[in-house]
C-alpha positions as CSV (number, residue, x, y, z in Angstrom):
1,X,0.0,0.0,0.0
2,X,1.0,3.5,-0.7
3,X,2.0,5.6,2.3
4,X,2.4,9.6,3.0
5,X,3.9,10.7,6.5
6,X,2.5,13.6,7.7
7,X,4.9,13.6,10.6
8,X,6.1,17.3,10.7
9,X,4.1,18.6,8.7
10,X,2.6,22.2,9.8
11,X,-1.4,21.6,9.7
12,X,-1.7,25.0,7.3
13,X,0.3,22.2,4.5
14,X,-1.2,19.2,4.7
15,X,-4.1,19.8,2.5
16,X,-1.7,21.1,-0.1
17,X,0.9,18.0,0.4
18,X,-2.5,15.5,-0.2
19,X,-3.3,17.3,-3.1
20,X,-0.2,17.1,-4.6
21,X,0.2,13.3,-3.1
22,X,-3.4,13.0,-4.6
23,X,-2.4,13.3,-7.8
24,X,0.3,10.9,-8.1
25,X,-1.9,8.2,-6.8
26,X,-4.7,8.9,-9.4
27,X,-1.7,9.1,-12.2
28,X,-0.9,5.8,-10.7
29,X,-4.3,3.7,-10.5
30,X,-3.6,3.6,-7.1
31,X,-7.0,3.1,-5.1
32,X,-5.9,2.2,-1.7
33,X,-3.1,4.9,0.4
34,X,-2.2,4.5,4.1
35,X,-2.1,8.4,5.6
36,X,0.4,8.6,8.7
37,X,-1.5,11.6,10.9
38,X,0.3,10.3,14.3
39,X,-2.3,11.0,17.2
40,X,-3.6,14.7,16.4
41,X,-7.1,14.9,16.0
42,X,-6.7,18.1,14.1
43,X,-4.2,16.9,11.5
44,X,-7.0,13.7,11.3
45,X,-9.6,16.7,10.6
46,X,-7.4,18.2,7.8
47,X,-7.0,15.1,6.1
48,X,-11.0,14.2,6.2
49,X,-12.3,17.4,5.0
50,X,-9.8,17.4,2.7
51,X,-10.5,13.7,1.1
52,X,-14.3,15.1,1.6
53,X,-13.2,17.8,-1.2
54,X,-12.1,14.4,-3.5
55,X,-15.2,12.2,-2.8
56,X,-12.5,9.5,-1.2
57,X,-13.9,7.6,1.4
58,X,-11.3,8.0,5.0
59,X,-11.6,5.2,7.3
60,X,-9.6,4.6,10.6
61,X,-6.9,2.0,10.4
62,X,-7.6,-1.1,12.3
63,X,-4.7,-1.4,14.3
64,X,-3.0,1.7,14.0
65,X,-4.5,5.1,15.8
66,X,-1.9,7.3,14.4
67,X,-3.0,6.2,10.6
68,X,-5.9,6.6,8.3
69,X,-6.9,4.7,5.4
70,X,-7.9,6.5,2.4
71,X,-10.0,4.9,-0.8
72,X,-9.7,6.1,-4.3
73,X,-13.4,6.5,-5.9
């Protein structure tokens, strides 16, 4: 599975870095990506609202708080 780290990342880029991250995946056919947020429930916001702006479906990982996976429509 594709993975982007947002580890570091100041919450006014993220949405920015996913677009651009985004994009590769669709160039790619890729439908599933694993989002690395660590615990913030902010930088978990961000990356929602902005799948919610791409119609991608966000669903917490099973075993892993600190990640999200995201689904390619």
């Amino acid at each position: 599975m594709e993975k982007i780290d947002l580890h570091g990342i100041k919450h006014e880029f993220v949405s920015r870095r996913l677009d651009n991250f985004f994009w590769e995946m669709i160039q790619k056919n890729v439908i599933e990506i694993e989002v690395i947020t660590g615990v913030s429930s902010r930088m978990k916001e961000i990356v929602k609202e902005t799948c919610c702006d791409y119609n991608f479906n966000v669903i917490e990982h099973p075993t892993n708080y600190g990640c999200l996976i995201v689904r390619i429509n």
